[in-house]
C-alpha positions in Angstrom: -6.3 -16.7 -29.8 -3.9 -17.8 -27.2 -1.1 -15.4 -27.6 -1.9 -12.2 -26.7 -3.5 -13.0 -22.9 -0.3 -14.0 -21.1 1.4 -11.4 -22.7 -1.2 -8.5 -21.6 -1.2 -10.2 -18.3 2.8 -10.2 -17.8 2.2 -6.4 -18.9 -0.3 -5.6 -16.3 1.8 -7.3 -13.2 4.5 -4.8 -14.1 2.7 -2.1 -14.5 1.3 -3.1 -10.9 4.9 -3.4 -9.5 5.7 0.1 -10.8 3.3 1.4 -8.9 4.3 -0.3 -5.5 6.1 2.2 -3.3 10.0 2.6 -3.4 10.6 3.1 0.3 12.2 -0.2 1.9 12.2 -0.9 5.1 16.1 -0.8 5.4 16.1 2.7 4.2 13.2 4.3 6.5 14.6 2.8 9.6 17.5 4.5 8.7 16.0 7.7 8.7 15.0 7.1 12.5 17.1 9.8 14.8 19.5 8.3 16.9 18.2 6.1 20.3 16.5 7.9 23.7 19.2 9.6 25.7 19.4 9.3 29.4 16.9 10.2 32.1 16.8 14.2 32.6 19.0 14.5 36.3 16.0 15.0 39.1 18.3 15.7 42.1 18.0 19.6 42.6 20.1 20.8 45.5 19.4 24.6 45.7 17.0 26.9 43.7 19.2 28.0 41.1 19.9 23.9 40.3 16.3 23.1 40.5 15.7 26.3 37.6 18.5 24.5 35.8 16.6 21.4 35.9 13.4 22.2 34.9 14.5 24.1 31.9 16.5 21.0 30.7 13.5 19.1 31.4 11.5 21.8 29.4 13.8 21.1 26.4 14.4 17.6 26.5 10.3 17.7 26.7 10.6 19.5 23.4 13.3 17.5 21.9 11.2 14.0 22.5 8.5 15.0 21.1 10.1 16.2 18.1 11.6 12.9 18.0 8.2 11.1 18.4 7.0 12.9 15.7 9.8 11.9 13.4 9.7 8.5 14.7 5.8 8.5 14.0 6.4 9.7 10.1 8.5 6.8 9.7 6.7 3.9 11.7 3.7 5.9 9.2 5.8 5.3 6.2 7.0 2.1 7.1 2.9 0.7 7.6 1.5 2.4 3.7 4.9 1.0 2.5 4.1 -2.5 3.6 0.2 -2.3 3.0 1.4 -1.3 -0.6 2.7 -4.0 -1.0 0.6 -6.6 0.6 -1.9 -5.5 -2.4 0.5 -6.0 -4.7 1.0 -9.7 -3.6 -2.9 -10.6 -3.9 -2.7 -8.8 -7.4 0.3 -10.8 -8.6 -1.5 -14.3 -6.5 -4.5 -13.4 -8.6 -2.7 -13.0 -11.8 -0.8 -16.7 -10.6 -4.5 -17.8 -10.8 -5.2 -16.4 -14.1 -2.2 -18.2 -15.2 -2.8 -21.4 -13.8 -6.8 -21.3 -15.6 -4.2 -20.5 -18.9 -2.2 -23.2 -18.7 -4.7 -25.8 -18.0 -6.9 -24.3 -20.5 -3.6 -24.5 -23.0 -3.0 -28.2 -22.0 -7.0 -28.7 -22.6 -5.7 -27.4 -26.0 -3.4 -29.1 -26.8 -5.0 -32.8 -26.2 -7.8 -31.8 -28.9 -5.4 -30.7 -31.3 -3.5 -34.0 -30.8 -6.3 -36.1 -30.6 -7.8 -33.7 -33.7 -4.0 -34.8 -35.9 -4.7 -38.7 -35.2 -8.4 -38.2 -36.6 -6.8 -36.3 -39.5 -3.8 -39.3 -40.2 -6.7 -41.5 -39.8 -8.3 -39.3 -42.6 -5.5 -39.1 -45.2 -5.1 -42.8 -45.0 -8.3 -43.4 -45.7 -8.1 -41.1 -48.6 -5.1 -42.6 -50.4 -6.3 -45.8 -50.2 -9.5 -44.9 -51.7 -7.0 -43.3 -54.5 -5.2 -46.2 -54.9 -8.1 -48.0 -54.9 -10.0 -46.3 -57.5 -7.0 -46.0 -59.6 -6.5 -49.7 -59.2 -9.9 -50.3 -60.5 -9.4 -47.7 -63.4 -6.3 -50.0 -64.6 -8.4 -52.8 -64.9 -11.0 -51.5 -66.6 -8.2 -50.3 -69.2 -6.8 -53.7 -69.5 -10.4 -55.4 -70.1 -10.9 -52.4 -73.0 -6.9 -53.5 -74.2 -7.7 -57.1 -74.3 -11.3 -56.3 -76.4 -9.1 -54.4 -78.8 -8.4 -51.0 -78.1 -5.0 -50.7 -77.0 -4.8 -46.5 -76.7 -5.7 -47.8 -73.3 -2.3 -49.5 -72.7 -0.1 -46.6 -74.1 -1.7 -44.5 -71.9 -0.9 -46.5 -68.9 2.3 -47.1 -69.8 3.5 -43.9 -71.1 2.4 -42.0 -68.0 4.8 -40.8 -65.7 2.3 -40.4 -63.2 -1.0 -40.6 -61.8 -1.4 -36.9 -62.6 0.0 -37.0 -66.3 -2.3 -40.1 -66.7 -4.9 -38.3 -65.7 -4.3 -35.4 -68.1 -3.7 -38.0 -71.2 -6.8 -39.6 -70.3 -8.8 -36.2 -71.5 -7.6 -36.9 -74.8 -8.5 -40.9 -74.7 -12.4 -40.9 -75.5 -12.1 -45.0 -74.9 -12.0 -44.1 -70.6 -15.0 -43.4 -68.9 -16.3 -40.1 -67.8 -17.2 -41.4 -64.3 -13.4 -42.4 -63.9 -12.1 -39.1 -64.8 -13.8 -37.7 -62.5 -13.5 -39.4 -59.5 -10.1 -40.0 -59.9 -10.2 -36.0 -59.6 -12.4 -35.6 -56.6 -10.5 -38.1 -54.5 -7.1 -36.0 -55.1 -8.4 -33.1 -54.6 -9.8 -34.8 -50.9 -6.5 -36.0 -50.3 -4.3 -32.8 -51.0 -7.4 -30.9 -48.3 -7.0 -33.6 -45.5 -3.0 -33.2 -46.4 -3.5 -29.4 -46.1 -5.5 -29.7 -42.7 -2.7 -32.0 -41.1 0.2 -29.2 -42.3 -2.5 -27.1 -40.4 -2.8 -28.2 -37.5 1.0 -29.2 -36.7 1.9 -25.9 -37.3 -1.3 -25.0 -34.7 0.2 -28.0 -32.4 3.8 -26.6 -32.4 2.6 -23.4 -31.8 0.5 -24.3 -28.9 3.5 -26.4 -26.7 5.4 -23.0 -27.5 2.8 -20.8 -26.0 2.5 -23.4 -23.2 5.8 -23.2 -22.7 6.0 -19.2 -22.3 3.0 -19.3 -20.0 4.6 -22.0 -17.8 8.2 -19.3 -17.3 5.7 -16.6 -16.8 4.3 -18.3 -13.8 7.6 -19.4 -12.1 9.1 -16.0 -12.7 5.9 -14.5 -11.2 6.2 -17.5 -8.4 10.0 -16.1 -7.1 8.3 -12.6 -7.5 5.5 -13.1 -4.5 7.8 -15.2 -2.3 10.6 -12.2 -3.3 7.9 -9.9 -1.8 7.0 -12.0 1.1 10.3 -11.9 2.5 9.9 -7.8 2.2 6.5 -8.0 4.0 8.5 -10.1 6.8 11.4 -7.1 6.8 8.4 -4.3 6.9 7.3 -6.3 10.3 10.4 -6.4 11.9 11.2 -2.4 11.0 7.6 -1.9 12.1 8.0 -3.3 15.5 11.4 -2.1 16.2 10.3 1.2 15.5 7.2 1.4 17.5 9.8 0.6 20.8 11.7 3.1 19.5 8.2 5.7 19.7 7.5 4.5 23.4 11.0 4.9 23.8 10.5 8.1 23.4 7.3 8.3 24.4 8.3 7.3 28.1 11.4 9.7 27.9 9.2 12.9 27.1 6.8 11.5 29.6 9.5 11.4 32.5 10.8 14.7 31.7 6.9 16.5 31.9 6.9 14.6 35.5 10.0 16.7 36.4 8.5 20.0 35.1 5.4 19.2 37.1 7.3 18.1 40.2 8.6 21.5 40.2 5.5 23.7 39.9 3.8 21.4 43.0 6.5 22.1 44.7 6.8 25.5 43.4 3.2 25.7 45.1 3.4 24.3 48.3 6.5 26.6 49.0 4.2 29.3 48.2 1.9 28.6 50.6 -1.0 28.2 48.3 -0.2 32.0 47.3 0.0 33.1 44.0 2.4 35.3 43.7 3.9 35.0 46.8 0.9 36.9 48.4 -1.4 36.9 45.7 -5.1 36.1 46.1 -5.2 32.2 46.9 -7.6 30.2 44.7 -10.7 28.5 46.5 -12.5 27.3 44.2 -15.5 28.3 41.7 -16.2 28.7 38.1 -13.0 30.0 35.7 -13.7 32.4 33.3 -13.6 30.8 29.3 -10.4 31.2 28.2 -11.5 32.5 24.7 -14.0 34.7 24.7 -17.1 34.9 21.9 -15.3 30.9 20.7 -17.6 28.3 22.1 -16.8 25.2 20.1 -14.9 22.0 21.3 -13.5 20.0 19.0 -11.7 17.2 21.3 -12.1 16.8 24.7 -10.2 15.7 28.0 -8.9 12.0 27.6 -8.2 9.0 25.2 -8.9 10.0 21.8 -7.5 9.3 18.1 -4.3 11.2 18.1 -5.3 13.4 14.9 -1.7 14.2 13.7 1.8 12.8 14.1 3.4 13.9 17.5 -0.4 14.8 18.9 -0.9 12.6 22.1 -3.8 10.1 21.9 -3.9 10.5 26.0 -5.7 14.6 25.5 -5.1 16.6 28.4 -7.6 19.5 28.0 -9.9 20.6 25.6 -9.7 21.8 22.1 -11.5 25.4 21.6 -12.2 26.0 18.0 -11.6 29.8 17.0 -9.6 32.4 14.4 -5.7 32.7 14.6 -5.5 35.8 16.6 -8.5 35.4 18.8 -8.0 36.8 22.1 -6.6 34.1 25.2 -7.7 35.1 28.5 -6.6 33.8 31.9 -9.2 31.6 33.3 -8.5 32.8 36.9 -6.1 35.5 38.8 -2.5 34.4 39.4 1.4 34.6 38.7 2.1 33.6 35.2 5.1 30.9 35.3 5.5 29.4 32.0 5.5 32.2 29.2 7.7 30.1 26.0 8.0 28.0 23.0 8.0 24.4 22.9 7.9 22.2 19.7 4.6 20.2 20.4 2.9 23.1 22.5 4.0 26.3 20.2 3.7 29.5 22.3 1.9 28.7 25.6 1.3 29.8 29.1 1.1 28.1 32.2 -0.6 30.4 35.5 -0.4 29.2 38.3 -3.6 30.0 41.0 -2.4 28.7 44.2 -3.9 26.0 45.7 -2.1 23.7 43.6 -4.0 24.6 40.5 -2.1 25.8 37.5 -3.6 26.2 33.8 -2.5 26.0 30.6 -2.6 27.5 27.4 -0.9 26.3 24.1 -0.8 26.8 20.4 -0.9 31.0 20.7 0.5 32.6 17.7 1.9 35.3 20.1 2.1 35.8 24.1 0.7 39.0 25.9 2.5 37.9 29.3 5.9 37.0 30.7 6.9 34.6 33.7 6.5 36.3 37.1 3.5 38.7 35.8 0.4 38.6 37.8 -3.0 38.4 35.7 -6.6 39.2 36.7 -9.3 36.5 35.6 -10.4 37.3 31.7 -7.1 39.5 31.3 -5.7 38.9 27.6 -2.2 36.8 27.7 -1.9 35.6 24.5 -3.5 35.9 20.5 -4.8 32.0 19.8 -3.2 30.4 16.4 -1.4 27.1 15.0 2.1 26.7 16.8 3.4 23.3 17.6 1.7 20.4 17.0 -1.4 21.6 15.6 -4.0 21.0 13.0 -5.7 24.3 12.6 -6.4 27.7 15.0 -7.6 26.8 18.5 -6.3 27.2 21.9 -5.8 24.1 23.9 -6.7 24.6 27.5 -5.6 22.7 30.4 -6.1 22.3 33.9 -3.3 20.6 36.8 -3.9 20.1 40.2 -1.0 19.0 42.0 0.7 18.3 39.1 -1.7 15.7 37.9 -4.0 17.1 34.8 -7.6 16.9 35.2 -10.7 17.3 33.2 -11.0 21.5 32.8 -14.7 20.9 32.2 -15.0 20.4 36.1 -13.6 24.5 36.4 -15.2 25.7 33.5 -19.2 24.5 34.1 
């Protein structure tokens, strides 16, 4: 009855470890990529340094957020790891329980049985004095026959060589009484039961303290096991929150060097006198034209939002527009096109810059239609829209800076 629980229990808690992650926290900070490297150089002296300088900025841009987005799968990996195995700690603190209830059930147990054993002695003795008793009895009534005259009696008593081979001799003696006989029988055969019950339940007693004994190791091992995983959960924190600096580490880093790349357009701008193009028509304001024709959906807009991949930016800086990889990317507004590349996070995008301050943007293209220093009319194709960079799907992330500073491209668009 009580054997097979605790071992189906002990069964299930290792199935349940089995199924805990293998990752530790040792081994996926390991996997982090090296430390931030130092601030992108700002000083430009002449034009061809400053080109110098923003192209470094442009890759060290890409190269941060490629590390962010490592850095991310880890701190990722490092958070289901430790959830993992926060469940498995309240399944092995419920199986403790489940032990516990066993072993107090056990001990429960094994008071009744003991208490059942001294009932039982109690039993036997009562038993074989009733035996001895009757059999007492039975010898007197065989002397009184002896001393009236019949002395088959007295042979029989002392010829026996026991109680048992008296009883079978007596069969053959008419002279004793039925009654005797019988009862003689009936009160060994109640002994030899209550004997047989007491062999029982010592075996069941013996076998009990055994069982409570294998419960009890089950529940220390099991004991070491949670605080064992405790001291893992305590590891997972520390890996957690080292690598999260090590994200706005890099955060920051990418962050400083898009500064630099935006520094330079301003002043890329207000050396142009508000010209695109060096001459080009100046932008003064009004609606742009939507950047992807016949695609009207917007599937995240300008601002905070729930970063929906690794590497995406919870902090959105344009708008999302939902459409089919290939669909055709228009410029918004006539200028010089300044940006025409590949970045890791962005994919194939476009930057155009309108004069005035105003340049927009255009990432995630699966091909460009432009290259830097081309001028563009308004709704002029320069790029096919797709899934490059950090992306979750076709669409064409549009974006609007003024001075530098990106603002809600709703405020061109409506």
């Amino acid at each position: 009855m009580f054997h097979k629980r605790p071992r189906m229990l002990f069964c299930n808690i290792l199935a349940i470890a089995l199924a805990v992650g293998c990752i530790s926290p040792q081994g996926a900070v390991s996997m982090a990529t090296g430390t931030t490297e130092a601030k992108t150089d700002t000083t430009q002296t002449d034009d061809g340094s400053a080109d110098a300088s923003v192209d470094k900025a442009r890759k060290d841009a890409a190269e941060y957020s490629q590390k962010k987005k490592k850095a991310q799968e880890i701190l990722d990996n490092l958070k289901d790891a430790k959830n993992n195995l926060e469940n498995y700690v309240i399944q092995l603190d419920k199986s403790l329980n489940e032990l516990q209830l066993e072993i107090s059930h056990l001990e429960e147990n094994q008071k009744e049985l003991e208490a059942t054993i001294e009932d039982t002695k109690a039993n036997l003795k009562e038993a074989e004095a009733a035996q001895e008793q009757q059999y007492n009895e039975m010898k007197q009534r065989i002397q009184m026959v002896y001393e009236s005259g019949n002395k088959r009696y007295l042979d029989v008593l002392l010829t026996a060589s026991s109680m048992t081979d008296m009883m079978n001799k007596t069969e053959y003696v008419s002279q004793v009484s039925l009654y005797d006989y019988n009862i003689l029988k009936e009160l060994k055969t109640a002994k030899e039961q209550v004997a047989n019950i007491k062999m029982k339940l010592d075996k069941d007693l013996e076998s009990n303290e055994k069982l409570q004994e294998e419960v009890a190791k089950q529940k220390e091992n099991m004991e070491v096991l949670v605080e064992e995983k405790k001291s893992q959960i305590d590891e997972y924190n520390t890996s957690i929150k080292g690598q999260q600096e090590e994200l706005q580490k890099y955060t920051q880093a990418q962050q400083e060097a898009e500064n630099i790349i935006a520094a330079a357009e301003a002043n890329s701008n207000a050396n142009s006198g508000g010209t695109a193009g060096g001459g080009g028509t100046t932008y003064t304001g009004g609606v742009f034209t939507w950047p992807v024709p016949g695609y009207n959906q917007i599937t995240s807009y300008f601002g905070s939002r729930t970063s929906p991949v690794a590497g995406a930016s919870s902090n959105h800086r344009g708008i999302d527009i939902a459409c089919d990889t290939g669909a055709a990317v228009v410029a918004a507004a006539s200028g010089t096109v300044i940006v025409a590349a590949y970045n890791y996070a962005e994919g194939n995008y476009v930057c155009i810059d309108h004069g005035g301050g105003v340049v927009t943007v255009y990432m995630h293209n699966s091909s460009l239609a432009v290259s830097v220093g081309e001028t563009v009319a308004a709704g002029q194709q320069i790029a096919s829209a797709g899934s490059t960079g950090v992306s979750t799907g076709p669409h064409c992330h549009f974006g609007v800076r003024v001075n530098g500073a990106y603002v809600d491209p709703l405020g061109y668009l409506q």
